[in-house]
KERO-52684 format. One record per residue: residue number from 1; x, y, z of N, C-alpha, C in turn; residue in three letters. Coordinates in nm, 3 decimals. Each point is the difference from the previous one (the first is absolute). Layout:
N
NUM/X/Y/Z/X/Y/Z/X/Y/Z/ALA
...
***
This chain:
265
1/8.900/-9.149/10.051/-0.024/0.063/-0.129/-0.067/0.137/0.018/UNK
2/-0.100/-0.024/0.084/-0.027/0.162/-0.010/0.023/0.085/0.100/UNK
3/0.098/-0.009/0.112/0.100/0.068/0.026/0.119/0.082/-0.115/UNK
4/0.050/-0.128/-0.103/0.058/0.068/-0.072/-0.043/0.124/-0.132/UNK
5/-0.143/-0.047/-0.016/-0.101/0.090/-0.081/-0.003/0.130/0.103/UNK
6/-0.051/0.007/0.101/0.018/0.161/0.112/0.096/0.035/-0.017/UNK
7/0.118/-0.059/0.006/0.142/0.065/0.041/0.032/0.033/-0.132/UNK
8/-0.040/-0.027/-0.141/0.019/0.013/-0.122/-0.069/0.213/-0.034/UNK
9/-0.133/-0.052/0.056/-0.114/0.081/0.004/0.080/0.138/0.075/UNK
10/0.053/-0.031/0.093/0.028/0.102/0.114/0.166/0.084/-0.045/UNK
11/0.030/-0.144/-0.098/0.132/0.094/-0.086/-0.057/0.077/-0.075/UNK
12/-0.095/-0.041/-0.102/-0.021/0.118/-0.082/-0.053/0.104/0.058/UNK
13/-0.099/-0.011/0.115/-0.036/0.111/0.022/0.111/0.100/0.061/UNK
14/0.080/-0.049/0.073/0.075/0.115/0.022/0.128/0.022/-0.098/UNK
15/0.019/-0.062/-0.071/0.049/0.043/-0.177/-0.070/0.123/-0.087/UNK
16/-0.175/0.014/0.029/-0.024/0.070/-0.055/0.024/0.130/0.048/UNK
17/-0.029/-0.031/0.160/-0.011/0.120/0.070/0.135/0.114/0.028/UNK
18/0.117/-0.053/-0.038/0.159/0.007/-0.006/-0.019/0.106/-0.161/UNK
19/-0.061/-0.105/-0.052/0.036/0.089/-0.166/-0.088/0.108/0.002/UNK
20/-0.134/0.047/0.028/-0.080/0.068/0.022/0.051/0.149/0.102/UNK
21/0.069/-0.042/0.106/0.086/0.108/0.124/0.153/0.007/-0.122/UNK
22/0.001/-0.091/-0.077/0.152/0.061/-0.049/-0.035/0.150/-0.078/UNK
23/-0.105/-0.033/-0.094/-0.059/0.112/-0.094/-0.015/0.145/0.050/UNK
24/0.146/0.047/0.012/0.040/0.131/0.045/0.035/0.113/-0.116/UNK
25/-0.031/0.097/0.012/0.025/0.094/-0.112/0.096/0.110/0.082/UNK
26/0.137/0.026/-0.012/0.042/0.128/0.057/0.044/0.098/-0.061/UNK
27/-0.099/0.103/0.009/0.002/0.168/-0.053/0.106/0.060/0.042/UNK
28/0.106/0.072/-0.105/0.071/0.107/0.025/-0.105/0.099/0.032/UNK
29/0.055/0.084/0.141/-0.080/0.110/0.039/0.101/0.167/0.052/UNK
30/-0.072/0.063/-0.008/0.126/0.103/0.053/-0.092/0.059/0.145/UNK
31/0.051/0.087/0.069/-0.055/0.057/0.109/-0.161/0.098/-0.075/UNK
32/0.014/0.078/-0.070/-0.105/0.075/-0.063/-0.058/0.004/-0.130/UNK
33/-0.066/-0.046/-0.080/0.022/0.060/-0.139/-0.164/-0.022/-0.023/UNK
34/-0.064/0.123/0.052/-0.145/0.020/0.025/-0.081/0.037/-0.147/UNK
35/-0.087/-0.023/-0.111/-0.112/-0.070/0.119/0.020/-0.168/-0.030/UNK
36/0.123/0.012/-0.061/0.019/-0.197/-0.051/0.074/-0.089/0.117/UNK
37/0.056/0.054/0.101/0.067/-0.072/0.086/0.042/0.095/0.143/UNK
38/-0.138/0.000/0.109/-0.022/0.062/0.127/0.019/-0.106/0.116/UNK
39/0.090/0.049/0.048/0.058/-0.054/0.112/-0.070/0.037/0.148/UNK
40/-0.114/-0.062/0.046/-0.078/0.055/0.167/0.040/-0.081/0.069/UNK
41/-0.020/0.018/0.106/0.040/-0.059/0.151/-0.110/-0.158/-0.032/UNK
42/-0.090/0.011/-0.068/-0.063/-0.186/0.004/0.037/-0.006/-0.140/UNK
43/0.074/-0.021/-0.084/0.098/-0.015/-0.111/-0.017/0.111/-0.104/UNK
44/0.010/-0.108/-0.139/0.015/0.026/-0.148/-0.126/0.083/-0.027/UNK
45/0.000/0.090/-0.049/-0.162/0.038/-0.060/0.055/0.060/-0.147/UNK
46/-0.072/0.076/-0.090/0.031/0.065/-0.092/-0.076/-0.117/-0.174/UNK
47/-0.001/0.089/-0.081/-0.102/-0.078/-0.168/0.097/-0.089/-0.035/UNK
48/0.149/-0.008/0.060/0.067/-0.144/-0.088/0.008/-0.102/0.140/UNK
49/-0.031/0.047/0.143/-0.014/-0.097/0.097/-0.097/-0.082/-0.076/UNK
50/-0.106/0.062/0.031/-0.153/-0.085/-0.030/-0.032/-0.043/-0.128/UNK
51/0.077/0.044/-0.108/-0.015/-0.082/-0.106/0.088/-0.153/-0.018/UNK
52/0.131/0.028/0.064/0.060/-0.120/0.037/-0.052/-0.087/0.118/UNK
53/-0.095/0.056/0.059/-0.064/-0.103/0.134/-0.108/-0.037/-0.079/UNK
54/-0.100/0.064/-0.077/-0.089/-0.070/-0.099/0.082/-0.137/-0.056/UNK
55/0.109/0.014/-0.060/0.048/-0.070/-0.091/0.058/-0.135/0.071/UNK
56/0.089/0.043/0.088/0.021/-0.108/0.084/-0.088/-0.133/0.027/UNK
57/-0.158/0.094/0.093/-0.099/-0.084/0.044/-0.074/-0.050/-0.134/UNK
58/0.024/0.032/-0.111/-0.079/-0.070/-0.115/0.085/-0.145/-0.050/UNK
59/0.153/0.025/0.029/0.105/-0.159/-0.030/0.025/-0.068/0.113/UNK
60/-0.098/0.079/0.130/0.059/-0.091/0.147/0.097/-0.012/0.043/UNK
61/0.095/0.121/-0.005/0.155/0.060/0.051/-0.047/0.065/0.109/UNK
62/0.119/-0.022/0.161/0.039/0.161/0.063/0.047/0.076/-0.073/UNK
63/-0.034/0.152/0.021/0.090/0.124/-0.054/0.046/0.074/0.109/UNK
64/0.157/-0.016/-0.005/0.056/0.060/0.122/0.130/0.133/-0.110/UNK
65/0.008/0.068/0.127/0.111/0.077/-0.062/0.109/0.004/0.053/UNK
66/0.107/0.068/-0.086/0.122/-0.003/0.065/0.091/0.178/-0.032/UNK
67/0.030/-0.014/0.076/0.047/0.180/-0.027/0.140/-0.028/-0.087/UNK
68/0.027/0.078/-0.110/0.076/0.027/-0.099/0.015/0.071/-0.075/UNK
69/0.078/0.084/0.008/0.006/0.158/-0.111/0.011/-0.092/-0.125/UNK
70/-0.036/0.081/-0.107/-0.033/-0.057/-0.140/0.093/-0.042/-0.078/UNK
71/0.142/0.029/-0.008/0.091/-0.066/-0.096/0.077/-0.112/0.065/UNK
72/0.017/-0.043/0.130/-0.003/-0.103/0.065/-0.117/-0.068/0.010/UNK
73/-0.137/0.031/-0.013/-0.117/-0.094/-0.030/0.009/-0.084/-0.112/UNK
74/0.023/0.067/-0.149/0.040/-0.057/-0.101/0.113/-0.128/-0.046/UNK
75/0.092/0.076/0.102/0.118/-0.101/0.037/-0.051/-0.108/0.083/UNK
76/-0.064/-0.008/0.075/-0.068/-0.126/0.148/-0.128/-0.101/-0.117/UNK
77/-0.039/0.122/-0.097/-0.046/-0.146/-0.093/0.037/-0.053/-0.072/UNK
78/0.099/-0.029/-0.075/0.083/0.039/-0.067/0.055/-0.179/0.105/UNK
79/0.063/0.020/0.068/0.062/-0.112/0.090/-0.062/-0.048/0.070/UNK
80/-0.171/0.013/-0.018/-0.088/-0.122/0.085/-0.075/0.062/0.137/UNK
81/0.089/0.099/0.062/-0.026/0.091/0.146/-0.128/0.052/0.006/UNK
82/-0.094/0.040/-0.095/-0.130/0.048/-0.009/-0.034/-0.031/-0.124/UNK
83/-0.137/0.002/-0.007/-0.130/-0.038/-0.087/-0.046/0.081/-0.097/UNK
84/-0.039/0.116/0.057/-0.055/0.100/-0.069/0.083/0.134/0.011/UNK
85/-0.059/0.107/-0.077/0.021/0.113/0.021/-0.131/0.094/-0.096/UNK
86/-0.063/0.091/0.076/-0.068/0.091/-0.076/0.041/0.093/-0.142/UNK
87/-0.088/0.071/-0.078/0.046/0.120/-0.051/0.157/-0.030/-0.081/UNK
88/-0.005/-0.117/-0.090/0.115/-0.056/-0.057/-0.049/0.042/-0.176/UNK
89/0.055/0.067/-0.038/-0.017/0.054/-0.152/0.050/-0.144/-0.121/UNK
90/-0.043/-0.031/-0.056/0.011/-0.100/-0.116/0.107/0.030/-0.095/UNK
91/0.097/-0.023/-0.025/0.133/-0.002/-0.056/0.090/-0.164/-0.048/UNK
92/0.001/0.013/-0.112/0.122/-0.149/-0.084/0.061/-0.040/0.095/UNK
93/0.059/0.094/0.060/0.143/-0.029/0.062/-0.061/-0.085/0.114/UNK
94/-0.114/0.034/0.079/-0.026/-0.067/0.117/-0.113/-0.100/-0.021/UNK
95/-0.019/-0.045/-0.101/-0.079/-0.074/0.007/0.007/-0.194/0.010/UNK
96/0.168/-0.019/-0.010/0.086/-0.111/0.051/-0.010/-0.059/0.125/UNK
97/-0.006/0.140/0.109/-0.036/-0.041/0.175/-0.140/0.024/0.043/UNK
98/-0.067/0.076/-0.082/-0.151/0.047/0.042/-0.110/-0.034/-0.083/UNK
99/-0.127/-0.053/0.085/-0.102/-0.021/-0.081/-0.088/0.131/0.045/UNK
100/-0.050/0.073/-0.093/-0.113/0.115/0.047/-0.100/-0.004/-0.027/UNK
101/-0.083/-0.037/0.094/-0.140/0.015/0.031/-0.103/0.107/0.019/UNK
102/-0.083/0.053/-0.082/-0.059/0.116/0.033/-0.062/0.050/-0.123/UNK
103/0.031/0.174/-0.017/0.075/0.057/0.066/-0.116/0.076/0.128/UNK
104/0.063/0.044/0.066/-0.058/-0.015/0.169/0.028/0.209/-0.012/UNK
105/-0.021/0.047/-0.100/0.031/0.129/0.014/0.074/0.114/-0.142/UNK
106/-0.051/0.084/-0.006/0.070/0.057/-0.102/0.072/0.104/0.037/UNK
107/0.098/-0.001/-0.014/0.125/0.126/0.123/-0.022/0.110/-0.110/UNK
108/0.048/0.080/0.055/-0.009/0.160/-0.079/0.081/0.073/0.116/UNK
109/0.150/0.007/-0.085/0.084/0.003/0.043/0.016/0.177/-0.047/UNK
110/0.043/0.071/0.122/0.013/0.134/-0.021/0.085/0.060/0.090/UNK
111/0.086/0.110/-0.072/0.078/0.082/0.046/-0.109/0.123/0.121/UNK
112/0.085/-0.018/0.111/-0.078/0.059/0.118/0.047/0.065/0.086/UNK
113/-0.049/0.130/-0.033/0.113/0.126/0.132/-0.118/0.099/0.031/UNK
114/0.053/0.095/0.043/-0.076/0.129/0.010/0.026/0.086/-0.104/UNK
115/-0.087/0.050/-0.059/-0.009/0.066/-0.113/0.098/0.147/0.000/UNK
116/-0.069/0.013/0.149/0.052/0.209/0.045/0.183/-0.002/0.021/UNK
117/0.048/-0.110/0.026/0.145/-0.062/0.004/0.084/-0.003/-0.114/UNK
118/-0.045/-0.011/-0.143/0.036/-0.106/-0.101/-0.016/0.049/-0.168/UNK
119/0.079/0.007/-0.033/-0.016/0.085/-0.135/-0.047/-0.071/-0.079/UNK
120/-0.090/0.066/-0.084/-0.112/-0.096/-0.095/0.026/-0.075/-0.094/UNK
121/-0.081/-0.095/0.018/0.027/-0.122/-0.093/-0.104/-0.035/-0.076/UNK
122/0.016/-0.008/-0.132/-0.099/-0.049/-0.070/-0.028/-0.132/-0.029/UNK
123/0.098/-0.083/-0.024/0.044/-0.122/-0.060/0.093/-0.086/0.018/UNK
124/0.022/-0.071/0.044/0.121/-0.076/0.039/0.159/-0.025/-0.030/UNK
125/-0.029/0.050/-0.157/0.081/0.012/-0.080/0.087/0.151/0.046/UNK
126/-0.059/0.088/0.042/0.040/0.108/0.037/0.101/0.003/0.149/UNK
127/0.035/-0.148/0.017/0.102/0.021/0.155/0.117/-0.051/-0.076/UNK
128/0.028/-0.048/-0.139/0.107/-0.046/-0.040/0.109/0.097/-0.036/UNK
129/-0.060/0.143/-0.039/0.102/0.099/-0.007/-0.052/0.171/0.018/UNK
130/-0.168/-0.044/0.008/-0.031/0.199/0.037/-0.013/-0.006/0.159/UNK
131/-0.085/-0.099/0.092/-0.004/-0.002/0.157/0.095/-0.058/0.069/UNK
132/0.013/0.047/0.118/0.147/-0.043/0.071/-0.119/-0.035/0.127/UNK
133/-0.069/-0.085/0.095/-0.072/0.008/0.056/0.127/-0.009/0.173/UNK
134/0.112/-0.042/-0.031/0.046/-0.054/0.118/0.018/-0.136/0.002/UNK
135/-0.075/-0.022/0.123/-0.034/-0.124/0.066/-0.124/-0.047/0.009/UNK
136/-0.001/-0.139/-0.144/-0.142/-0.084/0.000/0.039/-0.115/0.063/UNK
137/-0.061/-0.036/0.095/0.019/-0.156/0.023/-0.112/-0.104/-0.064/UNK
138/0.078/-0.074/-0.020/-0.008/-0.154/-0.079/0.017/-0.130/0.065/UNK
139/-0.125/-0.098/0.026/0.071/-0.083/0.045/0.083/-0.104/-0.059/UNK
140/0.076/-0.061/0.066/0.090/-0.091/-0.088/-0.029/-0.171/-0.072/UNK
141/-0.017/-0.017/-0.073/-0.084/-0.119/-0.013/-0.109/0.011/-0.096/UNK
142/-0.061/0.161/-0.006/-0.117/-0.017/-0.064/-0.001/0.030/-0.126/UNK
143/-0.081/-0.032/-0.063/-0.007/0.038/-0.164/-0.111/0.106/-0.019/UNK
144/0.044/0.134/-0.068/-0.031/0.058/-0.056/-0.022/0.052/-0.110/UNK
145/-0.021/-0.114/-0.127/-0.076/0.035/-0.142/0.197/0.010/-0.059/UNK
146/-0.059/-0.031/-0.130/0.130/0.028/-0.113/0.039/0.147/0.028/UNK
147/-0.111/0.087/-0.050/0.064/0.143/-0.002/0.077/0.049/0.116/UNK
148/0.000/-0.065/0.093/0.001/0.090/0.147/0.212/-0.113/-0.004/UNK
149/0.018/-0.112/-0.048/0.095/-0.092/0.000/0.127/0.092/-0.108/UNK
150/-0.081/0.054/-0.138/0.064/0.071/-0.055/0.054/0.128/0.035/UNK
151/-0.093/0.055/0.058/0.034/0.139/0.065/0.107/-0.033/0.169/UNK
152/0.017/-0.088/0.037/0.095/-0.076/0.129/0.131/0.036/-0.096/UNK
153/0.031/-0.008/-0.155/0.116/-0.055/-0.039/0.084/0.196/-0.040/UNK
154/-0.096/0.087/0.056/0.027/0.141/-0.033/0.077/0.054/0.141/UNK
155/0.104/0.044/-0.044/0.077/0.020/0.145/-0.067/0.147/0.082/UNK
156/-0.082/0.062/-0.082/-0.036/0.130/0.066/-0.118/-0.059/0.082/UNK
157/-0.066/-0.075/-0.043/-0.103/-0.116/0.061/0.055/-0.046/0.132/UNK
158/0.085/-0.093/-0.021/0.035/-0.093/0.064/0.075/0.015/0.148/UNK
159/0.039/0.110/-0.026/0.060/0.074/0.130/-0.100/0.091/0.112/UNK
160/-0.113/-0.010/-0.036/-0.107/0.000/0.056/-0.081/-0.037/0.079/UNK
161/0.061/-0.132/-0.001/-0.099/-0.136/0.059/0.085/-0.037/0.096/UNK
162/-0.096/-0.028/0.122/0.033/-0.072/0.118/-0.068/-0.102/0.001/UNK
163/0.086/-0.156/0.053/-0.087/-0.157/-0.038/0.006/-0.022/0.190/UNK
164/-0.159/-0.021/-0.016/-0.008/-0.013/0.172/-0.034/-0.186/-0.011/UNK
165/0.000/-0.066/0.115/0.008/-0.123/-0.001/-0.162/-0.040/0.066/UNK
166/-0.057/0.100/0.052/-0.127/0.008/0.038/-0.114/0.082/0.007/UNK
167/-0.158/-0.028/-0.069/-0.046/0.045/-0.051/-0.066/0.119/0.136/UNK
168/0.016/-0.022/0.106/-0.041/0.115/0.091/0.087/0.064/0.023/UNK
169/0.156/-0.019/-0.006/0.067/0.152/-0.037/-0.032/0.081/-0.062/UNK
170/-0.104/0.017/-0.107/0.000/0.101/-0.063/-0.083/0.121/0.030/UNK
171/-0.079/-0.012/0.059/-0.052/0.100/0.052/0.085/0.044/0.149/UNK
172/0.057/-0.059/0.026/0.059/0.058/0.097/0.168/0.086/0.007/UNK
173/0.058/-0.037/-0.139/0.053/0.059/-0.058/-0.030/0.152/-0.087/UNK
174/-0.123/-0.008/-0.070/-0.055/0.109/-0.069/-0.088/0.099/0.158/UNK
175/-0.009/-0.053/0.108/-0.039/0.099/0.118/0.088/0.074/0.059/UNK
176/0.129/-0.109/0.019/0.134/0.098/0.036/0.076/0.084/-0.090/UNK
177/-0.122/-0.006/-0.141/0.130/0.060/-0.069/0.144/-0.031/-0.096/UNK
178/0.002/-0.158/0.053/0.095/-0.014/-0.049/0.017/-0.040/-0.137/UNK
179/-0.105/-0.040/-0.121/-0.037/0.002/-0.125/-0.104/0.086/-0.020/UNK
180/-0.012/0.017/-0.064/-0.070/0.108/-0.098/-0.156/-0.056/-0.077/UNK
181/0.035/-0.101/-0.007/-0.113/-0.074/-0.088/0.006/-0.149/0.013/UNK
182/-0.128/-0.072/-0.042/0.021/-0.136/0.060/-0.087/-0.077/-0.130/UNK
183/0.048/-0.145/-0.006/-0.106/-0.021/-0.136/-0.061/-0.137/0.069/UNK
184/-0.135/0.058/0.004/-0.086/-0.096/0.070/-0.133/-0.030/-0.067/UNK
185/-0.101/-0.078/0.025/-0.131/-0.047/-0.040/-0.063/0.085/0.063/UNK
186/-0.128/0.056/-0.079/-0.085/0.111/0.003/-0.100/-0.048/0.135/UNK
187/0.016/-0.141/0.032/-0.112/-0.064/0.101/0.025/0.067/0.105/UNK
188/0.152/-0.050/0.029/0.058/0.079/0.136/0.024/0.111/-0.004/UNK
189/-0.009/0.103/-0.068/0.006/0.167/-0.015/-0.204/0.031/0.084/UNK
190/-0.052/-0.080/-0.080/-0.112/0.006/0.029/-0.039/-0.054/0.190/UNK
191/0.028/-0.112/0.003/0.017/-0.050/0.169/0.046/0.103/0.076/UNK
192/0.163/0.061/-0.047/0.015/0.079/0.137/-0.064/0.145/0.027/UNK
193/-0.048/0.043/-0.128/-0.088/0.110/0.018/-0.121/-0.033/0.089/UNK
194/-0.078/-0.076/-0.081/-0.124/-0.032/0.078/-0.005/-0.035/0.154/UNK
195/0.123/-0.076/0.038/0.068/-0.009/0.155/0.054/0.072/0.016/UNK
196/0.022/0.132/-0.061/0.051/0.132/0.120/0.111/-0.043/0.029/UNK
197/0.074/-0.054/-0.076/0.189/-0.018/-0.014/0.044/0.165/0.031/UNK
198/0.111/-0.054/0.073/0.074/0.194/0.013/0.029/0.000/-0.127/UNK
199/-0.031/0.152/-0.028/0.047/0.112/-0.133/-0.080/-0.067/-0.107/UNK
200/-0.051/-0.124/-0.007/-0.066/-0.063/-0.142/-0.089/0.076/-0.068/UNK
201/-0.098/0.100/0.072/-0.079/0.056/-0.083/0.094/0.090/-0.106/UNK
202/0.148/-0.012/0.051/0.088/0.115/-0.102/0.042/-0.048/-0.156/UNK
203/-0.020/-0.137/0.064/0.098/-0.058/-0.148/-0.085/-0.066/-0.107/UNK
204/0.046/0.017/-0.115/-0.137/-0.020/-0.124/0.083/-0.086/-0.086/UNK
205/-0.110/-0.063/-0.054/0.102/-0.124/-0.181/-0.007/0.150/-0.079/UNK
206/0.149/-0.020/-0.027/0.044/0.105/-0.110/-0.016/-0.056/-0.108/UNK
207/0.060/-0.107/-0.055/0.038/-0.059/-0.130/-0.023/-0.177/0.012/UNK
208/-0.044/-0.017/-0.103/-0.036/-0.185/0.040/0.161/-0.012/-0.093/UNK
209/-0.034/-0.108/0.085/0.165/-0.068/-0.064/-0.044/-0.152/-0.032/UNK
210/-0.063/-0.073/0.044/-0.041/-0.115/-0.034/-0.129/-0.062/-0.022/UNK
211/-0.099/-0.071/-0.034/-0.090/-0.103/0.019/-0.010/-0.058/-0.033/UNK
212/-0.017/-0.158/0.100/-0.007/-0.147/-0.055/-0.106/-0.086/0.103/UNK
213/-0.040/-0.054/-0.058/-0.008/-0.126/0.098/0.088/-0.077/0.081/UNK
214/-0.017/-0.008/0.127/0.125/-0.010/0.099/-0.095/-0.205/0.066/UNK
215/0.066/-0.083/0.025/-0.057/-0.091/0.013/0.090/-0.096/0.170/UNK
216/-0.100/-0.124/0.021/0.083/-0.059/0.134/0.087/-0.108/-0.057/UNK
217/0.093/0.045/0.050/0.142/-0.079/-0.129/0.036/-0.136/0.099/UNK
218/-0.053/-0.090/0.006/0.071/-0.137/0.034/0.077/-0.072/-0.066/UNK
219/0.106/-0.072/0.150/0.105/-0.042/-0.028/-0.010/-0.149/-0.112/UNK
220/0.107/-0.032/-0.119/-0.044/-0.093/-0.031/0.075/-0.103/0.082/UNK
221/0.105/0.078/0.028/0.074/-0.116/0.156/-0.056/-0.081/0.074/UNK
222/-0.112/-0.015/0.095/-0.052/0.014/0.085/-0.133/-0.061/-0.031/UNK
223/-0.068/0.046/-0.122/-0.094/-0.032/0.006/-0.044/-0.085/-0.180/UNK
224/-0.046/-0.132/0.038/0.025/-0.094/-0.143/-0.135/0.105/-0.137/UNK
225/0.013/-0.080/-0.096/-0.065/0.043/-0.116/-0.177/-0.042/0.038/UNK
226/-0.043/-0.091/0.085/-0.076/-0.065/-0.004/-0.104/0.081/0.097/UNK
227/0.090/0.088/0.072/-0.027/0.112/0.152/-0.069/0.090/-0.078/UNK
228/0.106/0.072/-0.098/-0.010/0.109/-0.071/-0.099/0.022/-0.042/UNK
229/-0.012/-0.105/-0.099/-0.204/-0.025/-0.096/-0.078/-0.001/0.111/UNK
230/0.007/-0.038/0.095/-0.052/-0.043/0.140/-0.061/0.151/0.037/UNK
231/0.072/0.061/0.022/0.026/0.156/0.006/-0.100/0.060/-0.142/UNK
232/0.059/-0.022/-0.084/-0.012/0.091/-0.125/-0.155/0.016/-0.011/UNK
233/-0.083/-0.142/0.001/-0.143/-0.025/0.038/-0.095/0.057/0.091/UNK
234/0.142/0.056/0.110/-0.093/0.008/0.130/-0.053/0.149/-0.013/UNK
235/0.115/0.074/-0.044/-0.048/0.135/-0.114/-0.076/0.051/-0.022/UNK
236/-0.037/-0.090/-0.098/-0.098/-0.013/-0.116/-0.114/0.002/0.056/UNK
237/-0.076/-0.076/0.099/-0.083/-0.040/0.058/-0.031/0.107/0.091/UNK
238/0.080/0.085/0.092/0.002/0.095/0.045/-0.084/0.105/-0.077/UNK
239/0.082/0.026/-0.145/-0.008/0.142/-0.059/-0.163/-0.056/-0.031/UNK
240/-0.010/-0.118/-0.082/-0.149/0.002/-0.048/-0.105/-0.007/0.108/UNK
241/0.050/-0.014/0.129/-0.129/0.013/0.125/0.022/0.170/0.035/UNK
242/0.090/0.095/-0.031/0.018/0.079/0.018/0.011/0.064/0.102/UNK
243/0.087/-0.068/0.080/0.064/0.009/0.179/0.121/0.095/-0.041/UNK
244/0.058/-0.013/-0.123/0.126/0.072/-0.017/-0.024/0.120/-0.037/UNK
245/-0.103/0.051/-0.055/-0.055/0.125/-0.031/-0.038/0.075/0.155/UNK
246/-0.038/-0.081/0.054/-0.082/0.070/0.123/0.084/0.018/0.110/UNK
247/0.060/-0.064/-0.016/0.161/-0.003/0.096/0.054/0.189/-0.026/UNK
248/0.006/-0.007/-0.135/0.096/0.166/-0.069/-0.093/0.065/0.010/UNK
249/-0.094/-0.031/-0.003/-0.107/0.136/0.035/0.007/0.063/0.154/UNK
250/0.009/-0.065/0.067/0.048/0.036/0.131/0.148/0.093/0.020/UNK
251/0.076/0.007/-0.088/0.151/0.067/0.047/0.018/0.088/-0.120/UNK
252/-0.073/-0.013/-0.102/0.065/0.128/-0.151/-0.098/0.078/0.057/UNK
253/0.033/0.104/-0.075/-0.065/0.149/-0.031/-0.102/-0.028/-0.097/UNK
254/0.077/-0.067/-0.127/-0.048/0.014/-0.078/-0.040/-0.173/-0.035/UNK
255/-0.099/-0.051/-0.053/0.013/-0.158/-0.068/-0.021/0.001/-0.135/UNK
256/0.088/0.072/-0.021/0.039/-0.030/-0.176/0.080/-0.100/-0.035/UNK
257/0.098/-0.060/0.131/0.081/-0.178/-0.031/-0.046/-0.059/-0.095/UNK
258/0.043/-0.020/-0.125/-0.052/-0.100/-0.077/0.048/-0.128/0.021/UNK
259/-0.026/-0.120/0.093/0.098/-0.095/0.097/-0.068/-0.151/-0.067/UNK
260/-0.051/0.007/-0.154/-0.005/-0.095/-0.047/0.105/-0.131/-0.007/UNK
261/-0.017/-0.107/0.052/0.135/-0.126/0.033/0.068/0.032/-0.128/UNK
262/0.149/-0.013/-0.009/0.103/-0.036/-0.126/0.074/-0.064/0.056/UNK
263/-0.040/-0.068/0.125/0.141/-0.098/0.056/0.148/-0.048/-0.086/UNK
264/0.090/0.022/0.017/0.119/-0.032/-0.067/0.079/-0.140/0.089/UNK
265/-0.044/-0.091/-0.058/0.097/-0.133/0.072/0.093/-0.038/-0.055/UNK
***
């Protein structure tokens, strides 16, 4: 009898210990996208690494990553292949495959070139038929605000835009030259200056084109309803000990984030 009580004992324990090592979280990641996702020789660093490693160690998950340009990230959760993904904007349409947690950031999304290059712009509205800028790149996948969706449907617009598949092409595209302008978050305009990026001290936010709250969009594939709240809590608990504040104080310029929870499940 109490052989069979140990051997009972010794199932569950390694039952628990199975479900506990299963509790894996895997991050879409790209090679660069500083200061939210830095790639060093001893890993992940960057304000959405460590806010997702906060978060992790608060539900008792690994957080591992996996390299994936962003409109195939979407797609890999989407069919179960990954967990998460950062910097996911809140939209009807996606809210069927994604639960968003956060928001983990407020993007401020801006048109970005060199000024001495680029004929002036006041307003956004002004590339639909008075500015001809060239070549803006865009990445593909991302959402950029209603106005910026309406102005896509203007052919003097639209012939404009180059859709890159990864978010560190773009500066390396706008170095060679080969676009003209790039529409990026004011964080990383800010990062590569302050790191002495080639030519960065040249290029300035001309025109905002977007701001939202951008959030960590998990899969509902992958991960049950019961995870999620699991998650949604762990948040919460975060923001009111105020680890998530102190986290962004470390990588903005500025901490004007207003990163009050609105979790969307």
């Amino acid at each position: 009898m109490r052989k069979r009580v140990l051997s009972a004992l010794a199932a569950m324990v390694l039952l628990c210990s199975a479900s506990i090592q299963a509790c894996v979280l895997r991050m879409a990641a790209e090679t660069d996208f500083p200061p939210h996702l830095i790639l060093r020789e001893q890993g992940w660093q960057g304000q959405s690494v460590e806010l997702l490693q906060l978060l992790a160690k608060e539900v008792g998950c690994e957080l591992v990553f996996v390299n994936s340009p962003w409109l195939r990230s979407l797609a890999q959760l989407k069919s179960g292949e990954l967990d998460l993904v950062s910097h996911l904007s809140y939209s009807d349409a996606r809210k069927a495959d994604f639960a968003f947690i956060g928001p983990h950031h407020i993007e401020s999304i801006w048109l970005i070139g060199d000024p001495s290059k680029l004929p002036k712009i006041e307003q956004l509205n002004d590339l639909s038929d008075k500015v001809d800028l060239g070549r803006i790149a865009k990445l593909n996948g991302a959402y950029y605000g209603e106005e910026f969706e309406l102005l896509e449907q203007n052919p003097f617009f639209a012939r404009q835009l180059v859709s890159i598949s990864s978010i560190q092409d773009k500066l390396a595209l706008l170095e060679a030259g080969r676009v003209n302008a790039i529409l990026e978050d004011q964080s990383v305009l800010h990062y590569w200056q302050t790191h002495q990026y080639k030519n960065a001290k040249n290029y300035q936010a001309l025109v905002l084109v977007y701001q939202s709250p951008v959030y960590f969009g998990f899969s509902k594939t992958t991960l049950s309803k019961a995870m999620l709240i699991k998650l949604q809590k762990a948040w919460q608990k975060l923001f009111e000990q105020g680890d998530i504040e102190k986290t962004v104080k470390r990588y903005q310029s500025t901490t004007t984030d207003v990163l009050t929870p609105s979790t969307k499940l």
